[in-house]
N, C-alpha and C positions, 0 to 999 in steps of 0.2 A: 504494500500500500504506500509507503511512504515515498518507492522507487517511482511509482504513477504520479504520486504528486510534488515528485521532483520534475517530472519530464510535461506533465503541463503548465509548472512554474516554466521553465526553460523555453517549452515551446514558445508558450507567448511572450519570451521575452526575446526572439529570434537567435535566441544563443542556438551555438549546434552539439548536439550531441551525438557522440562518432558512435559507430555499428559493431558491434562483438560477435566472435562466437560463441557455440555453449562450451569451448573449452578455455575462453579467457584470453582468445589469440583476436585482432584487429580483423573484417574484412577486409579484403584487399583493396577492394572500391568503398569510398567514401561520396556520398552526393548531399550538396543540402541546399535549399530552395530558398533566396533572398533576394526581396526588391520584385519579384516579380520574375527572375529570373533560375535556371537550375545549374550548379557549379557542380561538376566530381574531380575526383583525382584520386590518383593511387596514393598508398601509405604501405609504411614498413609492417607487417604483420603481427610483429613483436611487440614493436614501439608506439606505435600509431603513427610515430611520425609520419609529415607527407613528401613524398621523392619527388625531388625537382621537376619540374618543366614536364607536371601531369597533369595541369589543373585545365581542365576544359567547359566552354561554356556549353554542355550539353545535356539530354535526359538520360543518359546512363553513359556507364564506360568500363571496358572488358579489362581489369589491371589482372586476370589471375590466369591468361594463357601464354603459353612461348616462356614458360620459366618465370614469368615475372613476379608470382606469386611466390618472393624469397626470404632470406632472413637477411634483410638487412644490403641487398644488393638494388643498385639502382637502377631504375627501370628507365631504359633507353627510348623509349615510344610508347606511347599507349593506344587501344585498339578503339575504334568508337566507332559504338554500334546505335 
């Protein structure tokens, strides 16, 4: 319960909150929806952090094929689907 009313505190306050697995690991695509517009980019799995020069202005984006889905290795291109 409190998790719920963390996340519609955050919603509306257009903070973002990044996508987990159920084992505690980061999704590999990250998307969040601001100003009327929709941003994704890849991130580190581990870390969350996000890896350079993946942030695109689109409705989704493929950061988990061709290897890119790594520990910590940076992801040369992203796919966008």
């Amino acid at each position: 319960m409190a998790k719920r009313k963390a996340q519609t505190r955050y919603k509306s306050s257009n903070a973002y909150i990044p996508k987990c697995n159920r084992d505690g690991s980061y999704q590999p695509t990250q998307c969040h929806e601001t100003i009327g517009f929709n941003f994704c980019w890849c991130v580190d799995v581990n870390t969350g952090k996000p890896i350079p020069n993946t942030t695109r202005k689109v409705t989704s984006l493929d950061c988990s094929s061709n290897g890119k889905k790594t520990n910590g290795a940076r992801v040369v291109d992203a796919i966008i689907v």
